[in-house]
N, CA, C and O atoms as a MOPAC input file, in Angstrom:
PM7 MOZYME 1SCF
protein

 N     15.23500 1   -22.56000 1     4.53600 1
 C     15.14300 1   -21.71400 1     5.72100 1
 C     13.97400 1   -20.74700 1     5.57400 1
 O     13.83600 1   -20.03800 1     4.57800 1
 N     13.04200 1   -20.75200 1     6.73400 1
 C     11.96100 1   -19.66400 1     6.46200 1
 C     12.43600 1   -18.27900 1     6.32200 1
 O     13.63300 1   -18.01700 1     6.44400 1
 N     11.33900 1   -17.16400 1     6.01100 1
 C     12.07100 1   -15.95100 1     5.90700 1
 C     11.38600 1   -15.19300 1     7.25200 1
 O     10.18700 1   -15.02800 1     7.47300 1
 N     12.32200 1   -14.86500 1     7.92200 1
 C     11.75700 1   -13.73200 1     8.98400 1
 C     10.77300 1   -12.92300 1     8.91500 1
 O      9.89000 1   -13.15400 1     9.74100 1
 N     10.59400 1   -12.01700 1     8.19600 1
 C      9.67200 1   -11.15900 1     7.87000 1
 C      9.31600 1   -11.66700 1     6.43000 1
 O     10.06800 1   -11.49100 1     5.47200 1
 N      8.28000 1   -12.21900 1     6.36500 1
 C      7.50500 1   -12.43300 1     5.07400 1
 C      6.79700 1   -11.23500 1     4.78900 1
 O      6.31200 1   -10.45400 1     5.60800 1
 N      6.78000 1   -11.15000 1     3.31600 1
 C      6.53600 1    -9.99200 1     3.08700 1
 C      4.79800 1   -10.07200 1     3.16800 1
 O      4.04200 1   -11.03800 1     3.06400 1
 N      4.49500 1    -8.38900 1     3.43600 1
 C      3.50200 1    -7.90600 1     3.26100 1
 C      2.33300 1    -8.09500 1     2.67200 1
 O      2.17900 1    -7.33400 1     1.71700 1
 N      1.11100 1    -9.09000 1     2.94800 1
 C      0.14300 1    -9.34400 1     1.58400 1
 C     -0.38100 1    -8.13100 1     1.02500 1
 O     -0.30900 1    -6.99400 1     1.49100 1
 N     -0.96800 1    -8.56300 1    -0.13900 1
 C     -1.10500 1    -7.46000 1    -0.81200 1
 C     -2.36000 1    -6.98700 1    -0.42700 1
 O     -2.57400 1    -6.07500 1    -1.22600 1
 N     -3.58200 1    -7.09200 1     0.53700 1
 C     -4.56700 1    -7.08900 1     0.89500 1
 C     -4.65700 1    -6.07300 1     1.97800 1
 O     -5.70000 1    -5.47700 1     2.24400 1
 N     -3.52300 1    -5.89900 1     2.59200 1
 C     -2.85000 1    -5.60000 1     4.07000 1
 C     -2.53000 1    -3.98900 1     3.56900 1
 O     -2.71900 1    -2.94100 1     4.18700 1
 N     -1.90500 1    -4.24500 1     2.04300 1
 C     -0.84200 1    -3.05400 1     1.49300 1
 C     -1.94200 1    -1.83400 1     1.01900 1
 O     -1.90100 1    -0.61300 1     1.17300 1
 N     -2.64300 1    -2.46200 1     0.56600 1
 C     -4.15000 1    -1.85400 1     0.13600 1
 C     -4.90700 1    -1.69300 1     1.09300 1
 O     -5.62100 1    -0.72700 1     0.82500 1
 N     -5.19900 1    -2.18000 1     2.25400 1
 C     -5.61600 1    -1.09300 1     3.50900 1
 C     -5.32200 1    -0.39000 1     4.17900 1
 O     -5.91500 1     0.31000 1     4.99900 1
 N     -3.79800 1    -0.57200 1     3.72700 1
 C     -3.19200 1     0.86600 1     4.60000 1
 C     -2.97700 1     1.76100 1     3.32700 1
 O     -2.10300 1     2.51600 1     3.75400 1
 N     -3.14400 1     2.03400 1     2.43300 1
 C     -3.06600 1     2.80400 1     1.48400 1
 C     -4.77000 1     3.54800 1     1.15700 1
 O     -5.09900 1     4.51700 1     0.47200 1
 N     -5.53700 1     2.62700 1     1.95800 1
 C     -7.03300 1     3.24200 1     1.82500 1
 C     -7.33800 1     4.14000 1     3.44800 1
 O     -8.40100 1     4.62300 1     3.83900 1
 N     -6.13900 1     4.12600 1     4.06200 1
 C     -6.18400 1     4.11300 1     5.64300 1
 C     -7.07000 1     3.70900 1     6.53300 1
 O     -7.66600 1     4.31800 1     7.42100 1
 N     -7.08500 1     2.58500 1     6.18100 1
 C     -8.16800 1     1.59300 1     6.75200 1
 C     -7.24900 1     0.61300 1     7.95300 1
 O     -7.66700 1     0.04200 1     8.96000 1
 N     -6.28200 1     0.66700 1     7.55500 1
 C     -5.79700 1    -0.54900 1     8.81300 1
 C     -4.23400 1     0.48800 1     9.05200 1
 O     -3.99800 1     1.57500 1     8.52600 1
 N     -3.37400 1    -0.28100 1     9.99300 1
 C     -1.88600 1     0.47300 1    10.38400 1
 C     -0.69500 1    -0.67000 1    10.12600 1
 O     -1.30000 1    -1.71900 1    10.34700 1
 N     -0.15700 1    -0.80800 1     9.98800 1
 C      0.94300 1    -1.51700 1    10.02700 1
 C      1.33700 1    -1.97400 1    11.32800 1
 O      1.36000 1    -1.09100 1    12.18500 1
 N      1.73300 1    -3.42100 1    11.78200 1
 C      2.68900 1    -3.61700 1    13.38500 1
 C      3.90000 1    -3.28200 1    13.38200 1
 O      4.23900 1    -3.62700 1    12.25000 1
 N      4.54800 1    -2.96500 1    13.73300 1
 C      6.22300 1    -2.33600 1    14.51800 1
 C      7.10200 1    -3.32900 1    13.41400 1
 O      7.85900 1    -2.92500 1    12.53100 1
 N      6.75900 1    -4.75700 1    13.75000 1
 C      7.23300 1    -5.49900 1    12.70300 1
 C      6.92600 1    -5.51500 1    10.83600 1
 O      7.71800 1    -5.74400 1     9.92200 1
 N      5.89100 1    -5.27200 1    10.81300 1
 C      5.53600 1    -5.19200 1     9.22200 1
 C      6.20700 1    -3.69200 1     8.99900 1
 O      7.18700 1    -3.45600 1     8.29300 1
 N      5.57600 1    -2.90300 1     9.63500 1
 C      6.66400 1    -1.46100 1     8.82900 1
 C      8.09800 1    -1.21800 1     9.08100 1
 O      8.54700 1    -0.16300 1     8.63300 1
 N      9.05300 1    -2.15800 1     9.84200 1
 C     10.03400 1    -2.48800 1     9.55700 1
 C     10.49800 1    -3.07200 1     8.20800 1
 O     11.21000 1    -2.58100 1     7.33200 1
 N      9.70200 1    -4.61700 1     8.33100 1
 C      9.78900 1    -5.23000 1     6.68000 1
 C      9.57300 1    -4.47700 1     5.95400 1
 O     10.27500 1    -4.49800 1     4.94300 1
 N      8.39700 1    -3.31100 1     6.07700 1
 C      7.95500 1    -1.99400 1     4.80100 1
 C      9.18900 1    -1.62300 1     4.05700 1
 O      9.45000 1    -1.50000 1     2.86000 1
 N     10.09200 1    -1.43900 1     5.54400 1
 C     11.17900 1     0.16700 1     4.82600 1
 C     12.51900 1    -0.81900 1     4.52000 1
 O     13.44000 1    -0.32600 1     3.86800 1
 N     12.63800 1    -2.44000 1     5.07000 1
 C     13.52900 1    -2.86900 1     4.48400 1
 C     13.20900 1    -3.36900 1     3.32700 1
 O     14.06800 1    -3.80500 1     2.56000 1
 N     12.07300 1    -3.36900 1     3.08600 1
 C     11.73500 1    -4.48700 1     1.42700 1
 C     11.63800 1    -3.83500 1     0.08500 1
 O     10.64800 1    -3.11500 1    -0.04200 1
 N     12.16500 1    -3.89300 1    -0.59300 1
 C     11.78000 1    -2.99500 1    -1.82400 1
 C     10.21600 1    -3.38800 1    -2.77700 1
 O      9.61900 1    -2.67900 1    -3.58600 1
 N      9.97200 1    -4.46800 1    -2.39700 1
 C      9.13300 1    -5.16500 1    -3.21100 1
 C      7.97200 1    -4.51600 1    -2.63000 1
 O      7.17000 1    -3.93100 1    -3.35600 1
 N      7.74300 1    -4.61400 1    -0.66500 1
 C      6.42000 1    -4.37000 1    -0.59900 1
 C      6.31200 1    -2.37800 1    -0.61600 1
 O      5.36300 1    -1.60200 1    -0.72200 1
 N      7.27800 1    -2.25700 1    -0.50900 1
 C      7.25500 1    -0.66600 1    -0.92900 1
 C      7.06300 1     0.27600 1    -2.28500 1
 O      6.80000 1     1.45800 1    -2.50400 1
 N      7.41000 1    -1.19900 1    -3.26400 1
 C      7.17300 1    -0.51900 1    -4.20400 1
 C      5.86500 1    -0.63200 1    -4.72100 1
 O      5.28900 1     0.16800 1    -5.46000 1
 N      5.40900 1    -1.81000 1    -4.21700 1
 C      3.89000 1    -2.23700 1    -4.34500 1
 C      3.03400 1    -1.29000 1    -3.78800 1
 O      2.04100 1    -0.85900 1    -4.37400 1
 N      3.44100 1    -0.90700 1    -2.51500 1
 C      2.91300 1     0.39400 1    -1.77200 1
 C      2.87400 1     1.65100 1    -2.24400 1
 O      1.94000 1     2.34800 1    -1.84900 1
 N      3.71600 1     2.15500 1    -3.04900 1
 C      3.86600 1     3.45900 1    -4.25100 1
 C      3.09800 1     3.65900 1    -5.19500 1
 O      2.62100 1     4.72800 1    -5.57800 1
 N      2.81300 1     1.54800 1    -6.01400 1
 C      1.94500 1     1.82300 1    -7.15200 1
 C      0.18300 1     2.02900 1    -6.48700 1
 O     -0.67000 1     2.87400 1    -6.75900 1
 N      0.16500 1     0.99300 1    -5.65200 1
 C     -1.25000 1     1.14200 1    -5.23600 1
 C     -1.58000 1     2.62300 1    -4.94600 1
 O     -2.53300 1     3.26900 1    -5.38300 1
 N     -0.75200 1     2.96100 1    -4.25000 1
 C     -0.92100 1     4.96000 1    -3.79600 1
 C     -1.01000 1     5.50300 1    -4.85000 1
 O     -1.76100 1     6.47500 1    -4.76200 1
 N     -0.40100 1     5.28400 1    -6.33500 1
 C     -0.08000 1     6.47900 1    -7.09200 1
 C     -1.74100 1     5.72600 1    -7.86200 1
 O     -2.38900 1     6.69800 1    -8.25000 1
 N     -2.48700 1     4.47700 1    -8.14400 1
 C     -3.53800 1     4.24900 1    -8.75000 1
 C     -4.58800 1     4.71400 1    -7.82900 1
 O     -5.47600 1     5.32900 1    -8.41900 1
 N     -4.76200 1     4.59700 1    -6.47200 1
 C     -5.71000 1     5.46200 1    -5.73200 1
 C     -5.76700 1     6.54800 1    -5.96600 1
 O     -6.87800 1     7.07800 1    -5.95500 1
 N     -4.38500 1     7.46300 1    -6.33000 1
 C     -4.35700 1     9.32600 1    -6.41500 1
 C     -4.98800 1     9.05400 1    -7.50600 1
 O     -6.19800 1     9.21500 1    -7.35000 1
 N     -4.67400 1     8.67800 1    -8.64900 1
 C     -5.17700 1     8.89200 1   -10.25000 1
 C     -6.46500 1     8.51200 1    -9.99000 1
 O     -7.13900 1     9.53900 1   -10.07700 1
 N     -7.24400 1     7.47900 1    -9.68500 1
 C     -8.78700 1     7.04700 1    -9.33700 1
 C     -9.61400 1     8.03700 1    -8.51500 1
 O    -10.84500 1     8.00700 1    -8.50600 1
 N     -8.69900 1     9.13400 1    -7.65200 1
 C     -9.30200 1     9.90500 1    -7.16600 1
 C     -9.60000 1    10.86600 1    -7.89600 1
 O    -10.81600 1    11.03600 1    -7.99400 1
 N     -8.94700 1    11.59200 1    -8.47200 1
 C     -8.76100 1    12.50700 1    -9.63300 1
 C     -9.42700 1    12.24100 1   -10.75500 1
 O     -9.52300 1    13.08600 1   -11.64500 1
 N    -10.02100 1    10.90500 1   -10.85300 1
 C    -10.76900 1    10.28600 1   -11.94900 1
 C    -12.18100 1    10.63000 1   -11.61200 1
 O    -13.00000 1    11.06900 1   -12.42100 1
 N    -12.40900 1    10.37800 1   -10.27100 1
 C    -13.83500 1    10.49300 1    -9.85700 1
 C    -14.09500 1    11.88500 1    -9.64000 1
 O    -15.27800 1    12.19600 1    -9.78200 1
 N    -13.13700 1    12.99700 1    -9.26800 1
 C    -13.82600 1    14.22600 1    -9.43900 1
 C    -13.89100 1    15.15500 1   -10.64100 1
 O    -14.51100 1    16.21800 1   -10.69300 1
 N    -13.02900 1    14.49700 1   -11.77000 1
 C    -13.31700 1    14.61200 1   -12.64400 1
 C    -15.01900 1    14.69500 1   -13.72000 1
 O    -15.49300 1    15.31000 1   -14.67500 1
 N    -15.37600 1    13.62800 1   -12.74900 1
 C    -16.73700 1    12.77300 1   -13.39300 1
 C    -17.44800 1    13.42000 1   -12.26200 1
 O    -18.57500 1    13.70200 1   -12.66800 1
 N    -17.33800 1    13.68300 1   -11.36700 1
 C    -18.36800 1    14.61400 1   -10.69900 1
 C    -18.71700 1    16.18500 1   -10.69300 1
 O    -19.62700 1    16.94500 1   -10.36200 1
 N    -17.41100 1    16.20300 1   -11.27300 1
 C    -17.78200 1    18.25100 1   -11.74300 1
 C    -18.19600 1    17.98400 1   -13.71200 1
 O    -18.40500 1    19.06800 1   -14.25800 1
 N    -18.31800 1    16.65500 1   -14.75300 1
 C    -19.20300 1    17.07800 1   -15.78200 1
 C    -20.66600 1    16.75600 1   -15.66000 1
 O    -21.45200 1    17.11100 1   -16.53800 1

């Protein structure tokens, strides 16, 4: 049986975490029911914060 909401690619998860793209009505439904693409969505966010913090690091030595 197919799955209704297939989850989230990971390409998709990473442009909305760069706020580059939005989610449809349907995908951020799947968002808040899926644990998988949410949690995927947490790590990518929490390696963008640290990469950010990395680069101004390296721009104030």
């Amino acid at each position: 049986m197919k799955e209704r909401n297939p989850h989230i690619p990971l390409e998709v998860i990473r442009q909305v975490v760069e706020g580059k793209l939005r989610l449809l009505p349907d995908q951020l439904r799947h968002f808040h029911d899926c644990d998988l693409c949410s949690t995927t969505w947490w790590e990518l966010k929490r390696e963008a914060k640290r990469q950010k913090g990395n680069d101004a690091k390296k721009k104030s030595a």
